[in-house]
Backbone bond lengths (Angstrom), bond angles and torsions (degrees), N, CA, C in turn:
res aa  C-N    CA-C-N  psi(-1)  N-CA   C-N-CA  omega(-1)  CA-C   N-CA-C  phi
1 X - - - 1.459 - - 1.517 111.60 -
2 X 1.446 105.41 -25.33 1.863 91.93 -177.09 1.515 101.04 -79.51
3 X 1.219 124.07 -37.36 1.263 127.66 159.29 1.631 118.44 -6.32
4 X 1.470 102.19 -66.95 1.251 138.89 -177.84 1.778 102.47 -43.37
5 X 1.033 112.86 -67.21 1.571 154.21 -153.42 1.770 101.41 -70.60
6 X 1.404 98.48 -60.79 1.118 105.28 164.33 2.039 127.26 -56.40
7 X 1.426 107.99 -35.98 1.022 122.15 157.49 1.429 131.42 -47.12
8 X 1.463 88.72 -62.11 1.977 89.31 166.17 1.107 128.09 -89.61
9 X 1.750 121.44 21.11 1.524 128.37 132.85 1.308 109.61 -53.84
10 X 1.547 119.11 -45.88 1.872 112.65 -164.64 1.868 87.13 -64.24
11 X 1.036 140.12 -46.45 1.222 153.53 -155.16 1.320 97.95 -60.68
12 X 0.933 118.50 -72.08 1.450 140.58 174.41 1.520 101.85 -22.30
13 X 1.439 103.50 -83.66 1.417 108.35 -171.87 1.420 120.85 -46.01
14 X 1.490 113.62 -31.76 1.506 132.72 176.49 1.358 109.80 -51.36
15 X 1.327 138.00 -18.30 1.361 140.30 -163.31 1.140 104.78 -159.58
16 X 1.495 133.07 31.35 1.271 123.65 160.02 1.335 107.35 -81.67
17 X 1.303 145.41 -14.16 0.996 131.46 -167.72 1.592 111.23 -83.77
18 X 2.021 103.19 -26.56 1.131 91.00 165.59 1.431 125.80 -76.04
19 X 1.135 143.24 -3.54 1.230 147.48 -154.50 1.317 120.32 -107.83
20 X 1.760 107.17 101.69 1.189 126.13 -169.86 1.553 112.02 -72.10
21 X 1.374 113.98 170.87 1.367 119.56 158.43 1.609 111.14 -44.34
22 X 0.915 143.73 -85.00 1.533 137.25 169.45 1.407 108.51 -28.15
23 X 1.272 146.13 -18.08 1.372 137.88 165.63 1.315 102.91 111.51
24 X 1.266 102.41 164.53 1.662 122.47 148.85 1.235 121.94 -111.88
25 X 1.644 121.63 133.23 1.146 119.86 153.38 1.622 126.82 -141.60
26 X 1.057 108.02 169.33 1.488 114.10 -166.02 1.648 106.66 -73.07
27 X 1.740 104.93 133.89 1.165 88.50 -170.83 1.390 113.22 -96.88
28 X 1.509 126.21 -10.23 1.282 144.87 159.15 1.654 109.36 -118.30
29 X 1.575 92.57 103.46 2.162 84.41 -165.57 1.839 82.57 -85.80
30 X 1.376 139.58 20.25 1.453 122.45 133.66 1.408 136.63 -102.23
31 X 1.001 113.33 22.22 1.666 132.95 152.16 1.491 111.48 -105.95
32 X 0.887 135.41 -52.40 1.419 143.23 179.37 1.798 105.76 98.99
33 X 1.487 109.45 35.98 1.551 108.80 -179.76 1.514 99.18 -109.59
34 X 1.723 89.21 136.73 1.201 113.78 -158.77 1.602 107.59 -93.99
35 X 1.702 130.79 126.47 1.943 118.15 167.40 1.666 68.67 -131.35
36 X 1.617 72.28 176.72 2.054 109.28 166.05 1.669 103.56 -88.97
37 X 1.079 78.07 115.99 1.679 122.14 155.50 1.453 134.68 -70.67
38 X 1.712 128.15 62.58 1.158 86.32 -176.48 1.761 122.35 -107.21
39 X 1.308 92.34 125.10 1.937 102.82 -169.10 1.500 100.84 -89.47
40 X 1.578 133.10 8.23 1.395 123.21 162.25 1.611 112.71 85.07
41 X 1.637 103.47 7.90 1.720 113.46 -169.35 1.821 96.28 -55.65
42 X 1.578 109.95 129.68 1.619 112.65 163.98 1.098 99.13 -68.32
43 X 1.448 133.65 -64.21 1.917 139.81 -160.38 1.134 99.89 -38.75
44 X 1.118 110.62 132.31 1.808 152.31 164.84 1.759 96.82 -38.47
45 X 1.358 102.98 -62.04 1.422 131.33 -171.53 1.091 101.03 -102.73
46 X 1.715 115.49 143.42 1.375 103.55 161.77 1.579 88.72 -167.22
47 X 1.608 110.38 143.50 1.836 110.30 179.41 1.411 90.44 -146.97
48 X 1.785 114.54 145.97 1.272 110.33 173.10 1.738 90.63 -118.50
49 X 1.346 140.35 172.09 1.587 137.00 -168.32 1.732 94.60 -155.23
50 X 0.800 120.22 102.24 1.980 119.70 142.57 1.496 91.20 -47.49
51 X 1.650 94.51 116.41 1.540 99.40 162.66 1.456 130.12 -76.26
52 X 1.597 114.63 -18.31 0.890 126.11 175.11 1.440 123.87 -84.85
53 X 0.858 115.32 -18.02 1.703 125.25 -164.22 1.619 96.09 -109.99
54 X 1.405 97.89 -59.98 1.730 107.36 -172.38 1.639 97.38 110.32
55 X 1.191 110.64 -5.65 2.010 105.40 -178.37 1.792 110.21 -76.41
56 X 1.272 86.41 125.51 1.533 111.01 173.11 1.704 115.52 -55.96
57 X 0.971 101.25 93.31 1.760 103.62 -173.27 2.146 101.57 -88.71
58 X 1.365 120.01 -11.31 1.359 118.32 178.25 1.488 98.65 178.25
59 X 1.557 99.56 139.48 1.513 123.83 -167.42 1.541 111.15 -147.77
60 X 1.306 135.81 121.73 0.601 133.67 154.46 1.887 135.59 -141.74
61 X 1.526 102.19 104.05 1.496 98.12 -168.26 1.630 105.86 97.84
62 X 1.614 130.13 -7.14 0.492 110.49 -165.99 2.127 156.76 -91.88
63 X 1.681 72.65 38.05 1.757 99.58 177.29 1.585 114.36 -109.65
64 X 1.218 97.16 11.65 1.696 106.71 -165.48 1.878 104.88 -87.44
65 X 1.200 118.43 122.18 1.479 120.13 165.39 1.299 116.70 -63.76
66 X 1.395 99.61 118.94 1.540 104.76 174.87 1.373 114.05 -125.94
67 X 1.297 124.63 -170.08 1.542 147.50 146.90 1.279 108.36 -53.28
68 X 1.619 129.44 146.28 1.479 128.12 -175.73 1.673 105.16 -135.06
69 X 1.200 98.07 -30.00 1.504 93.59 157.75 1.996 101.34 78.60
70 X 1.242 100.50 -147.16 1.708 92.01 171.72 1.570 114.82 -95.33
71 X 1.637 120.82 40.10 1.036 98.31 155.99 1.387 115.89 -90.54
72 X 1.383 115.23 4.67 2.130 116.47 170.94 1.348 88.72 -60.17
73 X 1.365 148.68 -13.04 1.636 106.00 169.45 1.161 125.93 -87.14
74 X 1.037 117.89 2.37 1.755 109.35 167.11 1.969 95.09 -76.89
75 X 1.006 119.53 -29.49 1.849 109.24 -170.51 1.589 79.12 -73.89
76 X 1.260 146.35 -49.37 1.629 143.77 -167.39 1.255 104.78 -55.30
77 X 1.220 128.11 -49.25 1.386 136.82 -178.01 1.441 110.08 -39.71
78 X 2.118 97.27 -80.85 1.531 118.97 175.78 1.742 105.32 -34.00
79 X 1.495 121.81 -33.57 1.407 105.66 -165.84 1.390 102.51 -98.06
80 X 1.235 138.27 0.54 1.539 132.58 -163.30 1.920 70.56 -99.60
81 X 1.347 127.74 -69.99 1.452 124.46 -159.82 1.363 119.54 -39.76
82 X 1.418 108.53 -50.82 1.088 128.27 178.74 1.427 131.05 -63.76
83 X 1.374 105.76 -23.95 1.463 128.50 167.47 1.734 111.01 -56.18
84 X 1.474 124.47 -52.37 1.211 131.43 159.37 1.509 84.15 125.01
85 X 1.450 129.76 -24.10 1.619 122.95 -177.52 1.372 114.00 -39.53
86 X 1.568 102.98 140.49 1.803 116.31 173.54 1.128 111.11 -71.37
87 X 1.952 109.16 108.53 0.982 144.89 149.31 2.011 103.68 -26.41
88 X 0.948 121.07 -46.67 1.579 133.46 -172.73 1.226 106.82 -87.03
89 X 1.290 116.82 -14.86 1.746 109.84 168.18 1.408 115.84 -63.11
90 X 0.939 106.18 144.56 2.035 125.71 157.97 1.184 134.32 -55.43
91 X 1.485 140.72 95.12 1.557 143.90 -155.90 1.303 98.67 -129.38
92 X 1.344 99.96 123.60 1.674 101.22 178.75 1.548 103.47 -120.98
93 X 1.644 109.93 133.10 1.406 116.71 159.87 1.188 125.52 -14.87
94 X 1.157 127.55 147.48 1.717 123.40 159.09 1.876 104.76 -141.69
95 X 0.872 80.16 172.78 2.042 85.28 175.16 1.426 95.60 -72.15
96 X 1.206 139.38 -64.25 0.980 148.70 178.79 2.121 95.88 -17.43
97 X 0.911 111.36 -65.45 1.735 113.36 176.02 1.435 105.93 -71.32
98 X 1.282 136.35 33.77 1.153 144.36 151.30 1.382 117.98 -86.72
99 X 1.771 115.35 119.67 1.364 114.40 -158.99 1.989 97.19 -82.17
100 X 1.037 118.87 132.52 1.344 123.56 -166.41 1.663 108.56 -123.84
101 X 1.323 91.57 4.67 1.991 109.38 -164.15 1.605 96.61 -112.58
102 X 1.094 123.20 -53.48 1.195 126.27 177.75 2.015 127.45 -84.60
103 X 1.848 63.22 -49.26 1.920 80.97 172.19 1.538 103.64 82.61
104 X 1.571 122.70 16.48 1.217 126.03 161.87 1.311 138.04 -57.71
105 X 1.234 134.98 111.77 1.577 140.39 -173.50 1.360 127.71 -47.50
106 X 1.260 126.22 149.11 1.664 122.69 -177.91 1.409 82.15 -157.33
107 X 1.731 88.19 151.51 1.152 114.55 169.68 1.714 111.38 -75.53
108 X 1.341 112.31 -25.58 1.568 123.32 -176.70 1.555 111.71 -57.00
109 X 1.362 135.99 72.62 1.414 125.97 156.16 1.601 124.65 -30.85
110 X 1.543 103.70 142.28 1.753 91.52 -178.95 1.607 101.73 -81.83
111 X 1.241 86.67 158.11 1.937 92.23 -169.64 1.498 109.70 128.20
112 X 2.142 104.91 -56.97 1.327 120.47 178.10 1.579 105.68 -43.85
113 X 1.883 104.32 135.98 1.357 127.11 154.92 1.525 113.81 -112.34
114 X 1.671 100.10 158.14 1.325 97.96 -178.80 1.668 102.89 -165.62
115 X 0.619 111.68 -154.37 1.635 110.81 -160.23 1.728 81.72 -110.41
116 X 1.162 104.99 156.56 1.833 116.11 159.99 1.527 104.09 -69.86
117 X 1.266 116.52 -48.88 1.354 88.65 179.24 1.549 134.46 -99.13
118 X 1.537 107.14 36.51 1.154 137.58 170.15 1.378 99.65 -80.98
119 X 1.316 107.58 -67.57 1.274 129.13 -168.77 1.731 110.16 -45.24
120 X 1.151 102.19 -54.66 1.361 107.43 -179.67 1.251 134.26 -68.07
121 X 1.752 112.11 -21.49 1.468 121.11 179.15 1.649 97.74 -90.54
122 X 1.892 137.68 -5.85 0.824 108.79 -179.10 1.955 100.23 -105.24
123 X 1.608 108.53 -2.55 1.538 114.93 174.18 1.812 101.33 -64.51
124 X 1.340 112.90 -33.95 1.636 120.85 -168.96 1.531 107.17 -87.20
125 X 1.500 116.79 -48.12 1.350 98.27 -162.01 1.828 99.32 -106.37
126 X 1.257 111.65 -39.93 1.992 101.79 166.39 1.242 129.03 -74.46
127 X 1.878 107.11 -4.58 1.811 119.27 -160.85 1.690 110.71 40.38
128 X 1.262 108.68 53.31 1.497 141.00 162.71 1.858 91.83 -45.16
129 X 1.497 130.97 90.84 1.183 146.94 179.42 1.625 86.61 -58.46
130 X 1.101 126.41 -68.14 1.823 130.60 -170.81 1.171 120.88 -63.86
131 X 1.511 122.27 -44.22 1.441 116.10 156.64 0.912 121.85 -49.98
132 X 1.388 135.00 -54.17 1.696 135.36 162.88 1.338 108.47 -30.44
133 X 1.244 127.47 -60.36 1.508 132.51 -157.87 1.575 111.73 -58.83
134 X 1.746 84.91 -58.60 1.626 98.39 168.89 1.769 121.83 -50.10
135 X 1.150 95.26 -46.56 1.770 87.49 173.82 1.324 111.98 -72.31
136 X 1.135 142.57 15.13 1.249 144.10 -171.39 1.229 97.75 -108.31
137 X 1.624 125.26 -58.76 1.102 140.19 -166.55 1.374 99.86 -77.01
138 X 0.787 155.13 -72.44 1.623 148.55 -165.43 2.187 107.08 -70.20
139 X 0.921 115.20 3.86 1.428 121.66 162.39 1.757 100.48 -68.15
140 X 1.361 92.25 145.20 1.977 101.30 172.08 1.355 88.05 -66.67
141 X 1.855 92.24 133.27 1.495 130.69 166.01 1.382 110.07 64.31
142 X 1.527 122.61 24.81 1.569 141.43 137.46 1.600 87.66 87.00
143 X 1.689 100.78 -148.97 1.582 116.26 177.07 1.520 123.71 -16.39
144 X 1.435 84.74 -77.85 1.490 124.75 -167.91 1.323 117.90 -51.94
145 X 1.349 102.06 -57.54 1.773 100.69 171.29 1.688 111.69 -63.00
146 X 1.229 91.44 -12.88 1.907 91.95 -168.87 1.089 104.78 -81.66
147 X 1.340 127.14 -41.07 1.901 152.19 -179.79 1.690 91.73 -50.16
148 X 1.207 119.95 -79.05 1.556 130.75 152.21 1.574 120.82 -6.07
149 X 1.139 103.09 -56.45 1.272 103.70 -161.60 2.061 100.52 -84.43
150 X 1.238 117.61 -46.89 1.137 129.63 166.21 1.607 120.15 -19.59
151 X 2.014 87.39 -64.11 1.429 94.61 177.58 1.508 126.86 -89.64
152 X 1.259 122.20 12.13 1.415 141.80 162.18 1.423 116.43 -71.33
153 X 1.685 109.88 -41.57 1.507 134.20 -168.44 1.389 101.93 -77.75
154 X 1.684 127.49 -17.41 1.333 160.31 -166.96 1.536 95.81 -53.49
155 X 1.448 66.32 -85.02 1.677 108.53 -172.76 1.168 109.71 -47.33
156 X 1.198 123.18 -57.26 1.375 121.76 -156.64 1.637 105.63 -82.28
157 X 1.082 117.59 -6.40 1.646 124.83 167.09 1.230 97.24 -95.67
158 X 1.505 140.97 17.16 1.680 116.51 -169.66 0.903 137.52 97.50
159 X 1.760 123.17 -50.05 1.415 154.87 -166.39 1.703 94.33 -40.42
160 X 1.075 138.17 56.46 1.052 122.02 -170.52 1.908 127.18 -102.15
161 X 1.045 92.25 31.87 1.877 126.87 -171.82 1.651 104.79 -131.67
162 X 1.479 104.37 -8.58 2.082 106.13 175.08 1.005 118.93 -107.61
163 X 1.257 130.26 157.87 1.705 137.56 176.38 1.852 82.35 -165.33
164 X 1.671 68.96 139.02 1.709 110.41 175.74 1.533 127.52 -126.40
165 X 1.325 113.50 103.73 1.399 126.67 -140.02 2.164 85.80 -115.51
166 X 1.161 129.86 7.78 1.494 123.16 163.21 1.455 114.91 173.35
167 X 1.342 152.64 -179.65 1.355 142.14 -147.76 1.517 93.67 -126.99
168 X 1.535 130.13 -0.75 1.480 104.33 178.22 1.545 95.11 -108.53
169 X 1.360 139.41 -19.65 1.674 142.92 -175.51 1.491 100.08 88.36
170 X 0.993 116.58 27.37 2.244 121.37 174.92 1.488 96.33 -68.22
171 X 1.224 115.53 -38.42 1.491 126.46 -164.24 1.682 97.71 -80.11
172 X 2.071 108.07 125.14 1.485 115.27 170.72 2.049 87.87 -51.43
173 X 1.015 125.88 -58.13 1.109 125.77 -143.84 2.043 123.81 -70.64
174 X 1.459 85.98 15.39 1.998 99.90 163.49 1.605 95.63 -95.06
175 X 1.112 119.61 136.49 1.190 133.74 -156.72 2.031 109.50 -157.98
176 X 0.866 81.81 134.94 2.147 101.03 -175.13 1.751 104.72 -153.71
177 X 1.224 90.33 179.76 1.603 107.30 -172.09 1.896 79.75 -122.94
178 X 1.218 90.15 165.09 2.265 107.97 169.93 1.911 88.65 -74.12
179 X 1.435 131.60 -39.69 1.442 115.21 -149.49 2.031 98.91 -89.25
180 X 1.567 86.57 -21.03 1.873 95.11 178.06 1.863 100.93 -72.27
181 X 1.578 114.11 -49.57 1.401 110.08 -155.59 1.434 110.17 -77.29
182 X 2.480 111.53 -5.57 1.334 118.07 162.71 1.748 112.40 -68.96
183 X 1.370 130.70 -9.41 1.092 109.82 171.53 2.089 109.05 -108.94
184 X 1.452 92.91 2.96 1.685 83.52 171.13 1.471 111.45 -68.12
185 X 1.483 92.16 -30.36 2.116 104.90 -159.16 1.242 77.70 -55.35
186 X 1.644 114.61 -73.42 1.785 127.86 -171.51 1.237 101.10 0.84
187 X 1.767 102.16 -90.10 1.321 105.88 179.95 1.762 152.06 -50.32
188 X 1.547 88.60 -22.91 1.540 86.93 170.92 1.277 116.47 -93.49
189 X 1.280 118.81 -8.53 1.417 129.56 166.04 1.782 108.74 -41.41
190 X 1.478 105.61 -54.18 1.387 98.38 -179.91 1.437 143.09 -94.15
191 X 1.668 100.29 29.79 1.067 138.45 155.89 1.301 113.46 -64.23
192 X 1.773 152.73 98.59 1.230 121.32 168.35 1.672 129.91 -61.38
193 X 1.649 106.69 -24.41 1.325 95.01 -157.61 1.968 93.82 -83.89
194 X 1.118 123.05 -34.84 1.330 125.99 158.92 1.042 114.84 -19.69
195 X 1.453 132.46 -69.60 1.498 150.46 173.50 1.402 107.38 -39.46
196 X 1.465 129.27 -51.09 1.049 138.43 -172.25 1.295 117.64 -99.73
197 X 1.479 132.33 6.94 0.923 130.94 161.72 1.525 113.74 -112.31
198 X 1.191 112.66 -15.33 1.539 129.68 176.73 1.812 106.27 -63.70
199 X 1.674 99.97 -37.91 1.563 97.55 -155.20 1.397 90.67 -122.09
200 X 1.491 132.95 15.72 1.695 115.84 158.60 1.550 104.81 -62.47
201 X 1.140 101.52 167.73 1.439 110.31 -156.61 1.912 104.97 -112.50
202 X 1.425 86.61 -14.64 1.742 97.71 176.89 1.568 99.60 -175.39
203 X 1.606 105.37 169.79 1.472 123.91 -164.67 1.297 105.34 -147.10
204 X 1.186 119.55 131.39 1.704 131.30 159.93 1.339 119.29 -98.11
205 X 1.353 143.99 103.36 1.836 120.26 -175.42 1.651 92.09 -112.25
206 X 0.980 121.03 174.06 1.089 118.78 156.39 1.886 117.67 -119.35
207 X 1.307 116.00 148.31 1.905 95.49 -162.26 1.371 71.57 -128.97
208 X 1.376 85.76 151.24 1.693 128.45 172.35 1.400 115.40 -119.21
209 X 1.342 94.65 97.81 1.592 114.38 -164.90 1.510 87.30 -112.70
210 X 1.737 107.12 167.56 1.803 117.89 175.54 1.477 92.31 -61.18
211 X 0.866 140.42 -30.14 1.268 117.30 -153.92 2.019 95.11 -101.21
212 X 1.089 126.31 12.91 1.148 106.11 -170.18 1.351 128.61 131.56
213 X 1.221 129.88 132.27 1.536 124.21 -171.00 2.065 98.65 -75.22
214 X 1.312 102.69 147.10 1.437 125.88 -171.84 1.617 133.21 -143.85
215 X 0.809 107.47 109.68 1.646 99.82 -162.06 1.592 116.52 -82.70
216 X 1.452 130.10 130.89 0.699 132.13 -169.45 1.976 120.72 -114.70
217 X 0.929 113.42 136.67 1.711 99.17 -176.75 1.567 89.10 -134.13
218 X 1.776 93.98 138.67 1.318 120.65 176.07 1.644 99.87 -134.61
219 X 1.439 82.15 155.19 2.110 103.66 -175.45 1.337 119.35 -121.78
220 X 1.276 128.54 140.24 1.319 100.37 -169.47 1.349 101.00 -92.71
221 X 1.293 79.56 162.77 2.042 114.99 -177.74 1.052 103.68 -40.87
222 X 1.591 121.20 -60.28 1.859 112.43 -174.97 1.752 123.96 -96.25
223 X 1.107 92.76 124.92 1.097 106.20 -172.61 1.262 123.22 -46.48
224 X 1.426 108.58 -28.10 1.414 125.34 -164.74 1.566 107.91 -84.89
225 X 1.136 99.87 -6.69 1.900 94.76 170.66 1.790 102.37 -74.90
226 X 1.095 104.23 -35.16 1.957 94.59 -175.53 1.292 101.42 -80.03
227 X 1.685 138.55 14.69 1.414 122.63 174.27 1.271 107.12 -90.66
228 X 1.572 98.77 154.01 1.768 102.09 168.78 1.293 136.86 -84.04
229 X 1.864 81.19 -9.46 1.654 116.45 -174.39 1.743 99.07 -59.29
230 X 1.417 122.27 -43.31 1.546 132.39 -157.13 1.066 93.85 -141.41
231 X 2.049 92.86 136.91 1.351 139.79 173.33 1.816 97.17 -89.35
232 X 1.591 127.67 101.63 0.866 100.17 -178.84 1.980 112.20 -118.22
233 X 0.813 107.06 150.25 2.010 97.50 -168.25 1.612 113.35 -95.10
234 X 1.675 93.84 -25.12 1.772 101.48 -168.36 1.729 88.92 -143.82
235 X 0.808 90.82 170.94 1.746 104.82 -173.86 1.908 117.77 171.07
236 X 1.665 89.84 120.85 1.785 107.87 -179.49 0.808 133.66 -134.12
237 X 1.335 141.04 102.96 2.029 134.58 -162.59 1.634 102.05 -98.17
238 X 1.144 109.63 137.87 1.867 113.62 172.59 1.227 91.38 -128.23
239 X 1.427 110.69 154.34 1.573 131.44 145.69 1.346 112.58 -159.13
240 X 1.599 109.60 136.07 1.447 97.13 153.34 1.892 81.26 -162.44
241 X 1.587 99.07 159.42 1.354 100.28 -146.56 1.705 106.54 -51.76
242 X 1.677 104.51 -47.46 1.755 92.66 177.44 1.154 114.20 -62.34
243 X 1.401 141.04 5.71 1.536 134.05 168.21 1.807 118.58 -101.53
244 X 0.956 107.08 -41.13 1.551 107.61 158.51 1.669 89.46 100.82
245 X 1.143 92.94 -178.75 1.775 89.93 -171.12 1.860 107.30 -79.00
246 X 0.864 99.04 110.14 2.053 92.70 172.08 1.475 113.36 -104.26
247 X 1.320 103.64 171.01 1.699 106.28 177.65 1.556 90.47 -149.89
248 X 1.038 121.12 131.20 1.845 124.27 126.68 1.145 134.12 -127.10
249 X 1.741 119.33 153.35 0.952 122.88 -127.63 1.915 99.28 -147.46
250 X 1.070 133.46 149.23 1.606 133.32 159.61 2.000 85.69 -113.23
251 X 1.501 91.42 138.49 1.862 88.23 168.20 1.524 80.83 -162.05
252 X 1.916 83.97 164.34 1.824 93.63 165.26 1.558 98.86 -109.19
253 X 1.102 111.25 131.47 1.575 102.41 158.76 1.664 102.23 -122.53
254 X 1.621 107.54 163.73 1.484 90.89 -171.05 1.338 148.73 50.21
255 X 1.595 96.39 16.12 1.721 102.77 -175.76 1.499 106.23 83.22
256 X 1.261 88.70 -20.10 2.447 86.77 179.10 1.690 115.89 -76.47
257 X 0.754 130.07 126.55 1.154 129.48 155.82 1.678 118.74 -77.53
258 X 2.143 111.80 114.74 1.434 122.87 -139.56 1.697 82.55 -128.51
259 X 1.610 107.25 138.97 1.808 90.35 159.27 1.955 81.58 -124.63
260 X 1.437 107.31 126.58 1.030 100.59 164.00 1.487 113.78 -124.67
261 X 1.585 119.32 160.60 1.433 131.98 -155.50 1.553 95.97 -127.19
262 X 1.492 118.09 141.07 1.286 111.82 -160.65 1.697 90.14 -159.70
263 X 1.403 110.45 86.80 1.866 110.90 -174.41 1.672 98.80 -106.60
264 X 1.132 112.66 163.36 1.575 149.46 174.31 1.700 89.10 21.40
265 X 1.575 96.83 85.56 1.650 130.05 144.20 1.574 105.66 -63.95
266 X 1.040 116.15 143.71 1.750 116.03 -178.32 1.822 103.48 -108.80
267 X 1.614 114.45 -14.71 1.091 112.92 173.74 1.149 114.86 -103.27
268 X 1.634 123.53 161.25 1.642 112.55 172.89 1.701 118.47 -81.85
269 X 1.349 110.42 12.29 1.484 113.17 -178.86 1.462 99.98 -123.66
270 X 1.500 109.75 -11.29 2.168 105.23 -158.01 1.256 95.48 -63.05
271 X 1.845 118.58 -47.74 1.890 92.46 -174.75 1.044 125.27 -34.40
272 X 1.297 113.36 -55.15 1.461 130.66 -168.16 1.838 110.37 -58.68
273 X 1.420 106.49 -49.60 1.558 120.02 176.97 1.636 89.00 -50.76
274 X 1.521 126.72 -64.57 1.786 114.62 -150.76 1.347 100.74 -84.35
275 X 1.474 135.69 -25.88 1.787 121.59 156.87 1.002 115.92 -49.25
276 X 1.704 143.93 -28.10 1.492 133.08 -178.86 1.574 103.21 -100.09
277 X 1.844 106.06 5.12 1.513 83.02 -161.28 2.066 71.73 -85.47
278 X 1.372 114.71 -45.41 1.500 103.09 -171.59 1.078 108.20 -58.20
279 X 1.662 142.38 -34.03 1.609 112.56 -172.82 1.830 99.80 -61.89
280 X 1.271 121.82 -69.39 1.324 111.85 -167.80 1.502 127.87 -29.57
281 X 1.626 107.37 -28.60 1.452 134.78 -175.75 2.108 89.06 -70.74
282 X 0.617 98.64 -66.79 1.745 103.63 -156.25 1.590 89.56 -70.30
283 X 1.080 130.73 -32.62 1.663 135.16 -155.23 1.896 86.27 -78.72
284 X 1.058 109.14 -45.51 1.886 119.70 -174.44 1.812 89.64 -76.29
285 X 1.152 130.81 -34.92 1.575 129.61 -155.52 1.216 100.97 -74.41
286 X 1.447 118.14 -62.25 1.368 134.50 -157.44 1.644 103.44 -90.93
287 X 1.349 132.09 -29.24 1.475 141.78 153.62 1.803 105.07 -39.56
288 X 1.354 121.94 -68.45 1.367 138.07 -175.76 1.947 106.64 -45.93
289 X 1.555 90.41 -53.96 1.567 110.47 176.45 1.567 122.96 -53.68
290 X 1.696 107.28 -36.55 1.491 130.94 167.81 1.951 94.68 -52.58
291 X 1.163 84.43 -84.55 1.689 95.89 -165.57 1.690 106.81 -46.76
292 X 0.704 94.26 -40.55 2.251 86.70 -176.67 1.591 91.25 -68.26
293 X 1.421 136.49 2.09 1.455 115.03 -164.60 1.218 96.39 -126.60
């Protein structure tokens, strides 16, 4: 499938020139003939992917370097898994995972311990800024080797339009294209515990701080995992102001299996507004496509 992915980068580029601000999309995504589309998307960025095929059903902007915001924790994820480290080990906060760049809030007090793979299902599904940090920091050879390792994991998937400059995305300077962050989804897709920690819908941990065990409940970021409207498989919210609101996503709509990428929303609801504006779009597309067949 990255195969695939990588493919409809060459694609991509082939018709960016047609592809206006209002987007492009396919007007038969089984012919592969291309008009303008306009579905009203706010995102800066925006890519829709047949996961199966790899055909570009909507593109827009999508070779452009941007801000990624917290979707670097799915690349944090792939590298904590991949590392082989015990998930069941004990990681405790430090100041040191205190965001000092942004100055963003967590519920995580320093002191708090928690399992690594505590840590990680609340970096994926609450974008836990401190859990991220912490798994970064307690990886062999701390930050740095982790920063390293991220952008190695890059490469070797393709990503070759990304650089990853820290493990929570606080930093303007983590950077992807929508057609690079369609083969991250790819890949973390075939992650199971990713999948399932991406799309719980809420979390209870309990932290063991000096002062006392404390229970904590976190929700995830996208809303759209508690709809009934969407089947979703993977799921990621970013923001930080130079990135704008993003979302990506693995979903089926229509029986299709879709990874779509959706960076620097200018509203705090538009992700959410241009993901339902494309399911309804493809739900009418592929419905129309039924009946002519």
């Amino acid at each position: 499938m990255i195969t695939l992915l990588n493919a409809a980068k060459v694609y991509i580029a082939s018709v960016c020139t047609l592809t206006l601000l209002t987007g492009t999309a396919l007007a038969d995504p089984t012919q592969g003939s291309v008009r303008r589309v306009n579905l009203g998307i706010k995102s800066a960025l925006a890519l829709v992917i047949d996961q199966e095929t790899g055909e570009v059903l909507y593109s827009k902007n999508t070779n452009e370097v941007a801000p990624i915001a917290s979707i670097t924790k799915l690349m944090t994820a792939i590298v904590i898994i991949d590392s082989g480290l015990p998930l069941l080990e004990s990681i405790t906060v430090e100041r040191a995972d205190i965001d000092r760049y942004k100055g963003s809030r967590s519920k995580l007090y320093v002191g708090t311990s928690l399992m690594r793979a505590e840590a990680l299902k609340l970096a994926l599904m609450a974008s836990e800024n401190r859990a991220a940090a912490a798994l970064a920091r307690t990886y062999p050879g701390g930050k740095e080797a982790f920063v390293d390792a991220m952008n190695a994991k890059a490469f070797e998937l393709g990503m070759l339009n990304s650089r990853f400059v820290d493990a929570t995305g606080l930093r303007p300077e983590n950077v992807s294209t929508a057609s690079d962050l369609a083969i991250l989804v790819e890949a973390a897709h075939t992650y199971p515990l990713i999948r399932d920690y991406t799309t719980a819908a809420s979390f209870a941990v309990e932290s063991r701080t000096r002062r006392g065990p404390r229970v904590l409940r976190f929700v995830n970021s996208n809303r759209l995992v508690r709809s009934s409207r969407w089947e979703i498989g993977l799921s990621k919210t970013g923001y930080i102001s130079e990135a704008g609101r993003c979302l990506v996503m693995q979903s089926r709509i229509a029986d299709r299996p879709l990874i779509i990428v959706l960076l620097d929303s200018w509203g705090k609801l538009t992700r959410i507004g241009d993901a339902n504006r494309i399911r309804r779009w493809l739900e009418r597309e592929f419905s129309t496509l039924s009946v002519r067949g």
